[in-house]
C-alpha positions in Angstrom: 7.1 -0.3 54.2 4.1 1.2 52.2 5.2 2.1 48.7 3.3 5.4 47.7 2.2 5.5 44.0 1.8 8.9 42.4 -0.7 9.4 40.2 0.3 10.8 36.7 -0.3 14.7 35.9 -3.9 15.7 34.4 -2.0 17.4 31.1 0.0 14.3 31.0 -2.9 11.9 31.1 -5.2 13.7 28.8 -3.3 14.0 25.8 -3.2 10.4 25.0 -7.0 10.6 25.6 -7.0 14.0 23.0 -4.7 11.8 20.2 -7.0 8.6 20.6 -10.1 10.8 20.0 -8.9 12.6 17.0 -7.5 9.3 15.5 -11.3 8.4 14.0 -11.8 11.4 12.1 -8.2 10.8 10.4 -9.7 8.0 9.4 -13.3 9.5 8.3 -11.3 12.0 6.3 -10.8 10.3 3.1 -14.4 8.8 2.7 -16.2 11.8 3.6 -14.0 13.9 1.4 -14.4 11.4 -1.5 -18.4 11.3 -0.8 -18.2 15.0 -0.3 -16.5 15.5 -3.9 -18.1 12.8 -5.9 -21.6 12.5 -4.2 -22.8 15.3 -2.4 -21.4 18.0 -4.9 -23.0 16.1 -8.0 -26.3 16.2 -6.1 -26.3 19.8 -5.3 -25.4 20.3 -9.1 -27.9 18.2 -10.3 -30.7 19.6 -8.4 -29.3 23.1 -9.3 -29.8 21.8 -13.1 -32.8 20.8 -12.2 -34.1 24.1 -11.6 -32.8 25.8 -15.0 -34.8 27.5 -17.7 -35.5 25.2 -20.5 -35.4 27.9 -23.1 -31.4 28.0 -22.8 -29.6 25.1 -24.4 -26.0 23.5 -24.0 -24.6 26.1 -26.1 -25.8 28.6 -25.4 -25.9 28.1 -21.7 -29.3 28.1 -19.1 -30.4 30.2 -17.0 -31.0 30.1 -13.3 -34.8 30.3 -12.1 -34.7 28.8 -8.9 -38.7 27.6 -10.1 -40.2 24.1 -9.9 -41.4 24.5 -12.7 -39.5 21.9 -14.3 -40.7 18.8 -12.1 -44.3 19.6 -12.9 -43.6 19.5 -17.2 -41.3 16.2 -16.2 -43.9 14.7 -14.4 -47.0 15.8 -16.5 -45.5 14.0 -19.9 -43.4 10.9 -18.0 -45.1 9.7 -15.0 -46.2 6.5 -16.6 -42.7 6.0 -17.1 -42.2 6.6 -13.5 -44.9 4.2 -12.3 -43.9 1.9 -14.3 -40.0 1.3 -13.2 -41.7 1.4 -9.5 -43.9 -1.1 -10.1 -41.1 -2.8 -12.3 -38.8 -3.0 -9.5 -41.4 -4.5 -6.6 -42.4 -6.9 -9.2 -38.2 -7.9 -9.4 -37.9 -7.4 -5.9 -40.8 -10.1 -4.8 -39.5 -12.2 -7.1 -36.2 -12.2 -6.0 -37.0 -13.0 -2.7 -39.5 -15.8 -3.4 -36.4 -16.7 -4.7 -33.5 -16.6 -3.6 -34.7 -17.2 0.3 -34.6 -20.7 -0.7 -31.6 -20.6 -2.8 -30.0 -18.9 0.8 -31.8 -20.7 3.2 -29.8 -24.2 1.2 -26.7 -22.9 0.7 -26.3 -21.9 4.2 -28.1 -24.5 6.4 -27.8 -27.8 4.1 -25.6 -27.3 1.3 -22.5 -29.3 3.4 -19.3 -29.4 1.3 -21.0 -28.0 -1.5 -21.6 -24.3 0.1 -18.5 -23.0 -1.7 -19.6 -24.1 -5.0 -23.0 -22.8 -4.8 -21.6 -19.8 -3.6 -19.4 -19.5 -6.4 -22.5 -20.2 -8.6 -24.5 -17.6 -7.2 -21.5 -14.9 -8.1 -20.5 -16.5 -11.1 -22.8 -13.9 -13.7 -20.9 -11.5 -12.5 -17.9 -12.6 -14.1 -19.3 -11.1 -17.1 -20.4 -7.7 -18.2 -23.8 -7.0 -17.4 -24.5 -6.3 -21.0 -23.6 -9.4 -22.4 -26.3 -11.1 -19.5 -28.7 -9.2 -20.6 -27.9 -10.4 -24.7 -27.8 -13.8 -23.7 -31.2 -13.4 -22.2 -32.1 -11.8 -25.6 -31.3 -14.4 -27.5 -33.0 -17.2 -25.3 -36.5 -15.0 -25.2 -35.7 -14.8 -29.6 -39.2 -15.7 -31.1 -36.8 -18.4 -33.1 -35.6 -19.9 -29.7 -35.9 -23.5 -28.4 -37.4 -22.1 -25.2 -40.4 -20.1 -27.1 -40.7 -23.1 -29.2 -41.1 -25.2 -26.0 -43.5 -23.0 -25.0 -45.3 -23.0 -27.8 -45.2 -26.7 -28.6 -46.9 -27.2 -25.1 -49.6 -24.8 -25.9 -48.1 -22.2 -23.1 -47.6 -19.8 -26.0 -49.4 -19.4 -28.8 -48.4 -19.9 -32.7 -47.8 -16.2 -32.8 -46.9 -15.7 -29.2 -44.2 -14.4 -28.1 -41.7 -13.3 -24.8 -39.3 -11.4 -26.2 -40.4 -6.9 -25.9 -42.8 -7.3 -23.2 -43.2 -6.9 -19.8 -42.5 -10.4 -18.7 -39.1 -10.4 -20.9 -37.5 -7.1 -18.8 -38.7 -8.9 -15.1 -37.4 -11.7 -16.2 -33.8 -9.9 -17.1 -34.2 -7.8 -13.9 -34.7 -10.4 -11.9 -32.0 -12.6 -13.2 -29.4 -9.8 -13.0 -29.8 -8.4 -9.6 -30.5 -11.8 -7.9 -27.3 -11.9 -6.5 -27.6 -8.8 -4.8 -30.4 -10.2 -3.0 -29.1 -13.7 -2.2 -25.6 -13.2 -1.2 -26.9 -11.0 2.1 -29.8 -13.1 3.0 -26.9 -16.3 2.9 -25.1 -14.0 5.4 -27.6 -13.8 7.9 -28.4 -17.8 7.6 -25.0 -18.4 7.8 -24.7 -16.6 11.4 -28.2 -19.0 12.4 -27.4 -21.0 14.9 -29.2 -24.3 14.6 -29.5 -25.1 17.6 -32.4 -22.8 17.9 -34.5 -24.7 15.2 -33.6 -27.6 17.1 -35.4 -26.2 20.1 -38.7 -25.3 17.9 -39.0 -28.6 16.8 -38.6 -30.1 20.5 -41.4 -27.5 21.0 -43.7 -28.9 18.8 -43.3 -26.2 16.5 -43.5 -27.2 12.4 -41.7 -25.7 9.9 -43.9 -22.8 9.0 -44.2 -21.9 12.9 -40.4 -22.0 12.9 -40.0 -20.2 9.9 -42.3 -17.8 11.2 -41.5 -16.8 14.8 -37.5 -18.0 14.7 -35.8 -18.5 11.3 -37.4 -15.2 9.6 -37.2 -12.7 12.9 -33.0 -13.4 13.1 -32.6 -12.9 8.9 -34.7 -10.1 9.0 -31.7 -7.7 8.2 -30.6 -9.7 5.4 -34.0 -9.3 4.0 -34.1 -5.9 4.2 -30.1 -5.4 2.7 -31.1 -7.4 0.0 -34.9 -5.9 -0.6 -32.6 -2.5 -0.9 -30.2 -3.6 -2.9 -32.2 -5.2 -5.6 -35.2 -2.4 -5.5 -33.1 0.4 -5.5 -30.7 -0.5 -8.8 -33.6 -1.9 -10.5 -35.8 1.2 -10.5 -33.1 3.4 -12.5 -32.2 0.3 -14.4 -32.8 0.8 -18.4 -30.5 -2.1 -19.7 -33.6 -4.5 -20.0 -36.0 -2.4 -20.8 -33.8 -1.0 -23.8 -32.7 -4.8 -24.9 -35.2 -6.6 -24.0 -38.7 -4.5 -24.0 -40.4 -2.0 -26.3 -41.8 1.4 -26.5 -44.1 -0.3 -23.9 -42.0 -1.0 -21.2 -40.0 2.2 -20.9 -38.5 2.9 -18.1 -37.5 5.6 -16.3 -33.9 5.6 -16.8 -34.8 5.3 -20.4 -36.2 8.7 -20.3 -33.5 10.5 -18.3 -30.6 8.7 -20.8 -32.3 9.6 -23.8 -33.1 13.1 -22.1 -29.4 14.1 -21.1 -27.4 12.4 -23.7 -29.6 12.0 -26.7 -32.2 15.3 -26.4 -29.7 17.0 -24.2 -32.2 18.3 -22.0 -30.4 19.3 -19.4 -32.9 20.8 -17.1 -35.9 18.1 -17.2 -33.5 15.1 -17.7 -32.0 17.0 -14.0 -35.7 16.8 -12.6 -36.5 13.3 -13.5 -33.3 12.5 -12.2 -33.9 14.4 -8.9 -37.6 12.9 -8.5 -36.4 9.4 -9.0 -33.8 9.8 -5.9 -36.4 11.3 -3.9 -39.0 8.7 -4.9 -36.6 6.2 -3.8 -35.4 7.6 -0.9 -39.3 8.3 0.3 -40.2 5.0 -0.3 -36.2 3.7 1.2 -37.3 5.1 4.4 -40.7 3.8 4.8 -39.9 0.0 4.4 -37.1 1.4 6.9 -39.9 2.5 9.6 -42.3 -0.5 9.1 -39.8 -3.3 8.9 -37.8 -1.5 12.4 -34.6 -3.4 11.4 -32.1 -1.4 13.8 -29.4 -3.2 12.8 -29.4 -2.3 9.3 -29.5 1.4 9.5 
């Protein structure tokens, strides 16, 4: 006897399909409606700022111009300041990869029983406010310190040399306090490495630098580029160091838009140098985006 099996009714079947489809924009809602209200609105307002007259004041209140007038007198008396926290932030990136690669590439391959702990090292700063980091590095780079007297003892320094409010004192804190950010995703991607495939280099005859080069480096790739963006893009607004641990010198950018919206209260031009510093990020975001081709970080 041949049993006869009906097939369910179109309306029937397709609304389980219609609920399952509608379930992921439930569960978009929140996020986009929290980025919509804390993020994208913000923006819009800022660049509206942007675009004020400067004549008006807080007071008083500004009017609308709807001119770009206001980037051109931002950029015309603080582009050095711009340059500056660009050039700033490669520096910190750069060295933030030369080191923490390594630091990854151990903790993930041949730390052993000790990958916790050095993972726990690695996050430790963070356990502490970022100002206090950046005062401890202060007092290390002090022209009193042990370390400048090292330095100085060895003849790396001279008698009146000193670290402390220059350019290699706000690196140095840069790099130290967004060093994490740059480790911590490059030890994700190691982590995932299967060593089997270094294994099969070497029985190819390859060396460590061929390895590196055509195996290890290709599959971390995305780590490298999450933690290139995570370092460079925080670091460029950053104004911590430069205010602790620089001088009139080594002004930053976010120096400028701080003392411009909350000291000056500037509303219009602190608004433009805020707007060309997101756009300058997100210019140069999305060309190390098109020449690294990393897919999988996007």
């Amino acid at each position: 006897m041949t049993a006869v099996l009906s097939a369910p009714p179109a309306a029937e079947a397709a609304e389980p399909r219609e609920k399952r489809g509608l379930t992921p924009y439930f569960l978009l809602a929140p996020g986009m409606l929290f980025l919509l209200a804390f993020f994208a609105v913000p923006v819009v307002q800022l660049l509206a700022a942007s675009m004020y007259d400067r004549a008006g004041s807080l007071e008083s209140g500004y009017a609308q111009t709807f001119s770009l007038d206001n980037f051109g007198y931002a950029w015309h008396l603080y582009h050095p300041q711009i340059l500056r926290s660009i050039v700033y932030s490669l520096l910190c990136t750069g060295i933030c990869v030369l080191l923490g690669y390594p630091l990854a590439y151990a903790i993930a391959l041949k730390s052993g029983r000790w990958k916790n702990l050095m993972l726990i090292a690695v996050v430790a700063p963070f356990f502490t406010s970022f100002l206090v980091r950046t005062f401890a590095w202060k007092a290390i780079l002090a022209d009193s310190g042990e370390f400048v007297g090292f330095l100085r003892a060895i003849h790396l320094l001279g008698p009146d040399g000193r670290l402390l409010a220059t350019p290699f004192a706000v690196i140095a804190g840069l790099v130290y306090n967004f060093l994490p950010f740059m480790v911590l995703p490059l030890y994700a991607s190691l982590d995932k490495l299967d060593p089997r495939l270094l294994e099969a280099s070497a029985d190819l005859a390859h060396g460590p630098v061929r390895t590196f080069r055509r195996v290890t480096l290709p599959l971390t790739l995305p780590g490298l580029v999450a933690g290139t963006l995570l370092t460079f893009v925080p670091a460029t607004g950053d104004y911590v160091n430069s205010q602790l641990l620089g001088n009139t010198n080594t002004t930053m950018i976010g120096n400028v838009i701080q003392s411009r919206l909350l000291v000056v209260k500037d509303l219009p031009v602190g608004s433009a140098l805020s707007v060309m510093l997101m756009v300058a990020i997100l210019v140069l975001v999305l060309l190390y985006l098109r020449k690294t081709d990393s897919d999988e970080v996007v």
